[in-house]
N, C-alpha and C positions, 0 to 999 in steps of 0.2 A: 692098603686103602681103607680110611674108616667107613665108607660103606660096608663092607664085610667082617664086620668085628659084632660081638655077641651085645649089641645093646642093651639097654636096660631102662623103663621106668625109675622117676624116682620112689616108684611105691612098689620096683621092684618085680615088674614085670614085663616080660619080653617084649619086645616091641623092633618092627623090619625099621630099617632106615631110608627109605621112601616115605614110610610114614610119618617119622621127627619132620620130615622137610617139610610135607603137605602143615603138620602143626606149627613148625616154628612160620611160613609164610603165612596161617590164618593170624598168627602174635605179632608179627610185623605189621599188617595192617590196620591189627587194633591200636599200636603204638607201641608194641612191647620192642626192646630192642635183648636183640642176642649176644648172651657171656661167655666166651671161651674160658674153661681154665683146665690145666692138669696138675697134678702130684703123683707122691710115690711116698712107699714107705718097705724098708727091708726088714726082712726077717726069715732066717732059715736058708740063708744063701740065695736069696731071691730076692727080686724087688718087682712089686707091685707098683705097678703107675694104671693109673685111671684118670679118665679124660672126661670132663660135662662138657655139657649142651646147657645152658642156664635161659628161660626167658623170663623176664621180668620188665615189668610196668605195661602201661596201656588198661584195655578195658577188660583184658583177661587174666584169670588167676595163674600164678607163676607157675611154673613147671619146669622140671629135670630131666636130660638121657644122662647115662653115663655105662664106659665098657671102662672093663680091667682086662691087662696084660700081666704075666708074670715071667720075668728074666733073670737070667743069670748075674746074681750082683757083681759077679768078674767083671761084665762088661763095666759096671758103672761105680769100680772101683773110690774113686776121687767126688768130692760133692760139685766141684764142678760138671764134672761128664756127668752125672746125675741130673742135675737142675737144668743144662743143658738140653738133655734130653726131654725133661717134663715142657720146657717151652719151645720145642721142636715140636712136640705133639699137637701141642696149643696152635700153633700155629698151621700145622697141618688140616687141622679141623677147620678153622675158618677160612685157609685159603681153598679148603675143596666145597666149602658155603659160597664162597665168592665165586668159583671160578666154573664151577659143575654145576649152580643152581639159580644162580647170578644173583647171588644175595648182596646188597652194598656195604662195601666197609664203613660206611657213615650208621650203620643200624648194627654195629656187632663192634666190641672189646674184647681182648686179652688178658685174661689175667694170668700173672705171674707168679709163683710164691718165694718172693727175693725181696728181701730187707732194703730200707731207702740207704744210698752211699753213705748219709752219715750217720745209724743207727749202730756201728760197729757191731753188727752180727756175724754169725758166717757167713748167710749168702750174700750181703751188703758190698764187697770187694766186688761182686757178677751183675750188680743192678743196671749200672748204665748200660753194660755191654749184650744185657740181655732185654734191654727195653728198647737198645736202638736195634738190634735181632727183629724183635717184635714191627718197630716202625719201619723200618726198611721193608717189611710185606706192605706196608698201605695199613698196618693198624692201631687203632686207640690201644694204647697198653695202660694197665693197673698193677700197681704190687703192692704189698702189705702196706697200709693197713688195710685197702680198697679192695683185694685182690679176693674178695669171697667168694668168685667162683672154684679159684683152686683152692685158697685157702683155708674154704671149710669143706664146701660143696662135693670137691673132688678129694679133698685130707678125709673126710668121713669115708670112703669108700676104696681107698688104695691100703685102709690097714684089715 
C-alpha cells in the first residue's frame, strides 16, 4: 500500500501520507492538476524504482513526494518486466488517489517512461501496450517526451 511507504519531500523531508493528501486537495482547488510517474534504475543487483506525486499549475507553487523501493534485479530481469513494473506502480498511486480519497481522474496524468512506437528505442516495442495498461484504469497517460514526471521527476531519484 502507498500509504505506508517512507515518503519524502521534494526538498527531502519526511513527510506522513495524510498529509500529501490534505496538500495535493488544497493544489486541486487552486487548479493544480496531479502527475503520476515512476522509474528505476539498477545497480548492484538491485533496482531501485521510485514513485512521485508531481503537482503542477494553478495558483500554487509546484511541489514533489516521492518514496524509493530497492529489489532484487532477479525479479526484473528483462526490460520489459522492468518497465512493467515502473507503470504498475504509476498506476497504483493514482488508483489509490482515486479510489481511497476520491480524487477525479480528470485532475490527475500518468506518466510513462516509454519511447513513442515509432522512435525505435528499447522501450518503444512496450508503448502502446503500456499506455493502453494506463487507460484501461480511467487514466490520461503521457510518455516521453511529456512524461516528466517519471522521466526526470522520478529518474532523479531511483539512481
Amino acid at each position: 500500500m502507498v500509504q505506508n511507504k517512507n515518503w519524502t519531500t521534494g526538498v527531502r523531508t519526511q513527510i506522513d501520507f495524510e498529509n500529501i493528501i490534505d496538500i495535493i486537495k488544497l493544489h486541486i482547488s487552486s487548479g493544480s492538476r496531479v502527475f503520476v510517474g515512476s522509474d528505476s534504475f539498477i545497480s548492484n543487483k538491485k533496482v531501485c524504482f521510485a514513485s512521485t506525486i508531481c503537482l503542477h499549475g494553478g495558483n500554487l507553487p509546484s511541489r514533489y513526494f516521492f518514496y524509493k523501493e530497492k529489489e532484487n534485479s532477479k525479479k526484473y530481469a528483462s526490460l520489459v518486466s522492468r518497465i512493467t513494473e515502473e507503470t504498475r506502480r504509476a498506476i497504483e498511486l493514482a488508483e489509490t488517489l482515486y479510489v481511497n480519497y476520491d480524487m477525479s481522474p480528470d485532475d490527475m496524468e500518468v506518466h510513462i517512461d516509454v519511447s513513442p512506437f515509432n522512435a525505435n528505442q528499447g522501450t518503444s516495442k512496450f508503448s502502446d501496450m503500456l499506455k493502453g495498461y494506463v487507460n484501461g484504469y480511467g487514466f490520461d497517460c503521457k510518455i516521453k517526451p511529456n512524461a516528466w514526471a517519471s522521466q526526470s521527476v522520478a529518474d532523479k531519484h531511483s539512481k
